[in-house]
Each structure stands twice: as C-alpha cells, then as structure tokens.
C-alpha positions as CSV (number, residue, x, y, z in Angstrom):
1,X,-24.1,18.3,51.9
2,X,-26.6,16.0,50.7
3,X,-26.8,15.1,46.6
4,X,-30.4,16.8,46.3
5,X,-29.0,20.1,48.0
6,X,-25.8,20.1,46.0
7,X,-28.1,20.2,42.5
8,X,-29.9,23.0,43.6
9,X,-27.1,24.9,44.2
10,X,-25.0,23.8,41.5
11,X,-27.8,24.2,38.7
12,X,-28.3,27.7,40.2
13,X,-25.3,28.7,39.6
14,X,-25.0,27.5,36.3
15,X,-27.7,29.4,35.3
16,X,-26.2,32.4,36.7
17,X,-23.4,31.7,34.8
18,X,-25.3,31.3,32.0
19,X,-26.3,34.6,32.4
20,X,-22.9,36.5,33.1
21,X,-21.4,35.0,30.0
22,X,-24.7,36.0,27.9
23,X,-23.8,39.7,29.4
24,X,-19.9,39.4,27.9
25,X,-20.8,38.1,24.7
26,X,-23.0,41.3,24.9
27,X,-20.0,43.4,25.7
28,X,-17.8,41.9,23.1
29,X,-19.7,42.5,19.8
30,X,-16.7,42.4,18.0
31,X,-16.4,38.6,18.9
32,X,-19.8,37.8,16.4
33,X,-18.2,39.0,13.8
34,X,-15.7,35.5,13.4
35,X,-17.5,32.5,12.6
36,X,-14.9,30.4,14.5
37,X,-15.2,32.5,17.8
38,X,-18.8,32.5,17.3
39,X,-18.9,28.9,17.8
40,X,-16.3,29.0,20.6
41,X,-19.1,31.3,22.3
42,X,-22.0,28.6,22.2
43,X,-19.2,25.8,23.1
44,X,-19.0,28.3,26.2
45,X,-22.5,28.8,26.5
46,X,-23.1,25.2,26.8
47,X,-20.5,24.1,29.0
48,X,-23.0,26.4,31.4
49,X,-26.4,25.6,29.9
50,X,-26.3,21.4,29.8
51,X,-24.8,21.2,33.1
52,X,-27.8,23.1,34.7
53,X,-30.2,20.8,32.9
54,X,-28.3,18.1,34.2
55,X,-29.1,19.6,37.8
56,X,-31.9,20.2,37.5
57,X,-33.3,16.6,36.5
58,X,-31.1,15.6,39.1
59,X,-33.6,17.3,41.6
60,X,-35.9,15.5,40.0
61,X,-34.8,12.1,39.9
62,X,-33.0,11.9,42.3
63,X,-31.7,8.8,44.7
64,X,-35.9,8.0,45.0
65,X,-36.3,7.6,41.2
66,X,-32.7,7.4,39.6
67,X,-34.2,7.0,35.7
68,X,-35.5,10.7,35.9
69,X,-32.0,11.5,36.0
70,X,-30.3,9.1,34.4
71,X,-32.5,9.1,30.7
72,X,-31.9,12.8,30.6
73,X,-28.0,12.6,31.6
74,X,-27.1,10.4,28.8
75,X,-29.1,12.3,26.3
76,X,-27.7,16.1,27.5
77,X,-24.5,14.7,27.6
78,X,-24.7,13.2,24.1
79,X,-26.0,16.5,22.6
80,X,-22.8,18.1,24.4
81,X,-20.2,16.0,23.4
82,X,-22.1,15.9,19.5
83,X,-22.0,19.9,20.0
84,X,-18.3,20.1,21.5
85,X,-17.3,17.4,18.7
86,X,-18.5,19.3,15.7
87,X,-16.8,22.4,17.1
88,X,-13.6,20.8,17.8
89,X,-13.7,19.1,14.3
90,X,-13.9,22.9,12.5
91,X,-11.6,24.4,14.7
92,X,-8.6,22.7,12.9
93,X,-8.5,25.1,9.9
94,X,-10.3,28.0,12.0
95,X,-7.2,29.2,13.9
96,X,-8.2,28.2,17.3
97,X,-5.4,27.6,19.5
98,X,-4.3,24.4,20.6
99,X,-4.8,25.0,24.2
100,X,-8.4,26.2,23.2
101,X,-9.0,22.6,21.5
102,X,-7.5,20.5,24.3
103,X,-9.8,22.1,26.5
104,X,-12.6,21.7,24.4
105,X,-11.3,17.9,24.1
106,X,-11.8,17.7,27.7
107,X,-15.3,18.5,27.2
108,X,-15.7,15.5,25.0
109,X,-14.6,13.0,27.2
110,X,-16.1,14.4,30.2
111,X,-19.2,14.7,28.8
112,X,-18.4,11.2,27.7
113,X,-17.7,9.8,30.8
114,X,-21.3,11.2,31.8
115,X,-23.5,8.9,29.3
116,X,-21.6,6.0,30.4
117,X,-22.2,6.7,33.9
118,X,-25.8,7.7,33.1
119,X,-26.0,4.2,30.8
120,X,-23.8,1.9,33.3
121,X,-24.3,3.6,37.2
122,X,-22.8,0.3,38.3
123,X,-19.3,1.6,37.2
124,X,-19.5,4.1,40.1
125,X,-19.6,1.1,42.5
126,X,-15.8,0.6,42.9
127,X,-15.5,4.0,43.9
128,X,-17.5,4.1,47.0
129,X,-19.7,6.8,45.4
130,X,-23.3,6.8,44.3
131,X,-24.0,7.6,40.9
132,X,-25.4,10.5,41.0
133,X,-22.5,11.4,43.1
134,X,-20.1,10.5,40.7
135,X,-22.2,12.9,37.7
136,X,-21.9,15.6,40.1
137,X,-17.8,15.3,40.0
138,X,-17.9,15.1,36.4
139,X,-20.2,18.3,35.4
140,X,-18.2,19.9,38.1
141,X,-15.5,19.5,35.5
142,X,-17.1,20.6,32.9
143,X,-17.9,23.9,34.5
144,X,-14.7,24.0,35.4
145,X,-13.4,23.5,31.8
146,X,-16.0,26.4,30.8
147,X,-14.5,28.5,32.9
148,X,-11.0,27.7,31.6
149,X,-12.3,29.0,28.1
150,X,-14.1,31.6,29.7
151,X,-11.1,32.8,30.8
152,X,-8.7,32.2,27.9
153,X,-10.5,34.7,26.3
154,X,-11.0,37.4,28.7
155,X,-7.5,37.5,29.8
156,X,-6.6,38.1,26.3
157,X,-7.1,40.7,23.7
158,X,-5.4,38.3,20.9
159,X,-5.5,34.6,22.1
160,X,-1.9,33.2,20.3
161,X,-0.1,29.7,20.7
C-alpha cells in the first residue's frame, strides 16, 4: 500500500473513531459527572482526534512536499503530549489507576517520538523506512494506545488496581 493511500485510510478511520467514542461518552452520562474521568474522556478523544490531523496533512504534504507534513506533525504532536502530560500529572491524586497512567505515559513518549521524527526525519534513515513511514508506525500506536483506554473502561463497570 502506498504512504498517500495508507493516510487516507488511516485518517478516515480516525475520524470515525472519533465519532463512536463521541456516541459512548453520550451513552455514559454518568462518566461527566467525575472531573478526573472527564479528562480521561478528552485524553481518549484525542488519542483519535490528533492522529487524523496528522493524516490528513500527511495527504497533503506528502513524499512531494515533506514540510506540509512535517511543521504540523511536530506541533499536533506537541499539543498531544502537552494535553496527555497535564492529564497524567493530575491523575496522581485523582484515583486513576496505574495501568490507566502507564498507558497514558505511552502517549507521551509516542507522541514524543513523533516531533522528533517530524523535527529530525534523518533519524528514520537507519531503519530503511521513510519518514513519513516511520509517523505512520508511531500514530498507529497511539490509536492503538486509545483503544487500550477505550477499552479499560468499557470492559469495566468500576476500573480498580
């Protein structure tokens, strides 16, 4: 599958994701009513969100011009791992699990790893992979890591260590 292809798809399905996880929030009223699950929610919401921006400028930019994706990569990626740093800062006291804040850890760095590869693309070079390649692997994480939450707390009435 070509790069350009893989965007479209991938920033599609974000979206839809997006979506869904607007519909359970919906569904789940009761979770609004705790500030530290309300904050869990948009750490959800934008492990969906910024990784369909990402894909989107992606399109854009792509291998023709690679600072129309690049510029907006590290700068999406800093306002995620800001977001997911606050949140993982307050969660401490809150009583969010551990697991929950590991995960949300995992954003961090991933998100992390995305500026730098958006800031220094030559790092991809010893792994045979372009770039933009290389930003694709790691917001597959983080959707991944979304859906890890995602899941935590559907599975669960009571979410416990």
């Amino acid at each position: 599958m070509d790069v350009s292809t893989f965007y479209a798809l991938f920033s599609t399905t974000c979206f839809a994701l997006t979506g869904l996880w607007w519909n359970v929030v919906r569904a789940r009223r009761d979770w609004s009513s705790d500030p530290s699950m309300r904050r869990t929610i948009g750490g959800i919401y934008l492990s969906f969100l910024l990784p369909a921006l990402m894909g989107l400028f992606a399109q854009v930019g792509g291998t023709e011009n690679p600072i129309l994706w690049r510029a907006p990569f590290v700068v999406i990626a800093v306002v995620g791992g800001v977001s997911m740093l606050r949140l993982v800062s307050r969660s401490r006291g809150d009583g969010t699990t551990r697991a929950v804040r590991w995960t949300q850890a995992g954003t961090i760095l991933v998100y992390t790893a995305t500026a730098v590869i958006g800031v220094f693309p030559q790092i991809a070079t010893p792994l045979g992979l372009a770039p933009i390649q290389v930003e694709a692997l790691l917001l597959i994480t983080l959707v991944a890591l979304g859906h890890a939450l995602v899941w935590r707390y559907l599975v669960t009435e009571q979410v416990e260590d």
